[in-house]
C-alpha positions as CSV (number, residue, x, y, z in Angstrom):
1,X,0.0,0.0,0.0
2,X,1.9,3.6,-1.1
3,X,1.4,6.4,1.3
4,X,2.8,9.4,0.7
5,X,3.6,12.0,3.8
6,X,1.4,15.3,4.5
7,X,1.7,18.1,7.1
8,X,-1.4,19.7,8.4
9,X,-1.3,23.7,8.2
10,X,0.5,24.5,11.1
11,X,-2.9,27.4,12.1
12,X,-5.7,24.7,11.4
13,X,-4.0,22.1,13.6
14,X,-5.9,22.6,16.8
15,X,-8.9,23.0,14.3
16,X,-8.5,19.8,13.0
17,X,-7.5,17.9,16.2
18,X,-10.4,16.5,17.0
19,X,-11.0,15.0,12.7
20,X,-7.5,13.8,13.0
21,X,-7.7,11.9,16.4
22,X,-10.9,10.0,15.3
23,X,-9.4,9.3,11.9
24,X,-6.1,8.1,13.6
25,X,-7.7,6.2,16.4
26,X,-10.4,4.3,13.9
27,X,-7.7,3.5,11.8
28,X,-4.2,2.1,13.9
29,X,-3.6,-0.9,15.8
30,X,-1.0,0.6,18.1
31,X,0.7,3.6,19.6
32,X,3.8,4.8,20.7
33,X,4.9,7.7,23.3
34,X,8.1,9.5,24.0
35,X,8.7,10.1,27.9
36,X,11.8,12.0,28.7
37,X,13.3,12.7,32.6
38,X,16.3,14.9,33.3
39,X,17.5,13.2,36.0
40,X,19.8,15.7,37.9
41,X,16.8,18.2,38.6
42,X,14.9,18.0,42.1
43,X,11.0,17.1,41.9
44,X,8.8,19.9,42.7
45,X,5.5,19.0,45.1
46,X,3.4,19.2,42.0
47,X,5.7,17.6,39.7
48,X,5.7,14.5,42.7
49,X,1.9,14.6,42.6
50,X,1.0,14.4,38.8
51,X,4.1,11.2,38.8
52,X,2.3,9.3,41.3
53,X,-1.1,9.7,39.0
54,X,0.8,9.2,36.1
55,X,2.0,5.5,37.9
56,X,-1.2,4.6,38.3
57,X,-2.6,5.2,34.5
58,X,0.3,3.3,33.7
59,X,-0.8,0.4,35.6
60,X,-4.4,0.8,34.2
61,X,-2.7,0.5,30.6
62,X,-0.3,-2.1,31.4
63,X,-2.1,-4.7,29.7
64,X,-1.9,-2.8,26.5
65,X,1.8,-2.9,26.8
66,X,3.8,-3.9,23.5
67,X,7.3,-2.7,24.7
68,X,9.2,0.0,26.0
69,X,12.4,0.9,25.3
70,X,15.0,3.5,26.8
71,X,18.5,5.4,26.1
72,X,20.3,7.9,28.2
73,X,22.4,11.0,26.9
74,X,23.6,14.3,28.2
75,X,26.5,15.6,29.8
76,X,25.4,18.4,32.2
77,X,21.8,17.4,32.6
78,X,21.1,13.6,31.9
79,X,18.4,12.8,30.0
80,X,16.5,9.8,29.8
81,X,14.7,9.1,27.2
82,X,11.6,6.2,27.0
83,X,9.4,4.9,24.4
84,X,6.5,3.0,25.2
85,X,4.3,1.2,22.7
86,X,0.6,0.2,22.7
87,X,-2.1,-2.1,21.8
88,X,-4.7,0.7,20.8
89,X,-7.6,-1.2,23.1
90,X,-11.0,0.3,23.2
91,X,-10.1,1.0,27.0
92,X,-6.7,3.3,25.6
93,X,-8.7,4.6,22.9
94,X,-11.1,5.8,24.9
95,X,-8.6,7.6,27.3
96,X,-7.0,9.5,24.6
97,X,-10.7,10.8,23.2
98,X,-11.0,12.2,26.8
99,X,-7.4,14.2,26.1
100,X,-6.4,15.6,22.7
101,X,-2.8,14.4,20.6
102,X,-2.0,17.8,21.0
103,X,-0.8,18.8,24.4
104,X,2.0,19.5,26.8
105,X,3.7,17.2,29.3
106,X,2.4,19.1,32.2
107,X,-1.1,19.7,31.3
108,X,-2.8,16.8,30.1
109,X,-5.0,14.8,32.4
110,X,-3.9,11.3,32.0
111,X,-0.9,11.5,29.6
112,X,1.4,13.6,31.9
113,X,4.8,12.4,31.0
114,X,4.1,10.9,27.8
115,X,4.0,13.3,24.4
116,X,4.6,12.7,20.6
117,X,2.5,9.6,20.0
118,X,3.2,7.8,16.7
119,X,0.1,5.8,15.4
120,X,0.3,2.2,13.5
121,X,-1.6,0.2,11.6
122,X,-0.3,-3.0,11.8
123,X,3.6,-2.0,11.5
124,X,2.7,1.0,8.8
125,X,3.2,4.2,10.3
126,X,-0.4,6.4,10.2
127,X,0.8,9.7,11.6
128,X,2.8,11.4,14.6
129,X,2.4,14.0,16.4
130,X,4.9,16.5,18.1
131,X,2.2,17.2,20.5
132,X,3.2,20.6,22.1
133,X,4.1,22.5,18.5
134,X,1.4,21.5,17.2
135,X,2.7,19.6,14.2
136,X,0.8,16.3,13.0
137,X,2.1,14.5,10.3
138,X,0.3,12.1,8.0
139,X,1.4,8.9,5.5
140,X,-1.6,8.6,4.2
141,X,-3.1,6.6,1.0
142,X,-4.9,8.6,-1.8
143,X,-8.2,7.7,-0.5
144,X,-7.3,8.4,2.8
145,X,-6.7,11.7,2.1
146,X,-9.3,12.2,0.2
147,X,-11.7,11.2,3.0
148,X,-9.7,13.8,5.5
149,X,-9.9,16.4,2.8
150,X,-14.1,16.2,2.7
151,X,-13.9,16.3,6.4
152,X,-12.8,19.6,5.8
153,X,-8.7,19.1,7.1
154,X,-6.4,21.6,5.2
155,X,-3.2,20.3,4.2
156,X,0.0,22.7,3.7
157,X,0.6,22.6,0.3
């Protein structure tokens, strides 16, 4: 199947979150998130708090678990960065309808320390996000974009 790779206008993005979201989510088998930690720097109260609830949505998507992966670089601040990858379940699914694929680390409900997911459909990359930008990148198929395009998304040309 040949996909070819679009970008959505950077203005409409937040527009066309929401088209986007249900198009990815109807459409991939799996997801993947980026979680980064500088390790040298102290945990705030708040930062403490949202890390504890962020350990316990991770235990409520464990099952959905595919793999995670890490690596470590930096010199002055050391950086760890995760990937973790998903079954999309109905139960996940339904957890990223309640949030948006566009957010920031420290203000999304359930998704705290996770951002840029990367959606799949079985091993063929749908779309990625770099969630706090807001850029969203598609690999879609002909009629695949057509069908976005009639749902109104506006593709920078």
């Amino acid at each position: 199947m040949k996909t070819k790779t679009y970008f959505l206008d950077f203005d409409k993005a937040w527009k066309s979150e929401k088209i986007v979201r249900t198009f990815l989510l109807d459409n991939s088998t799996s997801v993947r998130f980026s979680k980064m930690r500088i390790l040298n720097l102290g945990l705030s109260r708040s930062f403490a708090k949202q890390h504890k609830k962020f350990n316990q949505f991770l235990e409520k998507i464990k099952p959905d678990l595919i793999s995670k992966t890490a690596k470590s670089a930096g010199k002055i601040f050391k950086k760890q960065t995760e990937s973790h990858k998903y079954k999309l379940s109905r139960k996940l699914k339904s957890l990223i309808n309640k949030e948006t694929i566009l957010f920031y680390i420290n203000t999304a409900k359930f998704f705290y320390e996770f951002e840029n997911p990367i959606f799949y459909k079985n091993g063929r990359k749908m779309g990625e996000v770099i969630s706090h930008e807001p850029i969203i990148t598609l690999y879609l198929t002909d009629s695949e974009k057509k069908l976005l395009k009639k749902k109104g998304i506006v593709f920078e040309s």
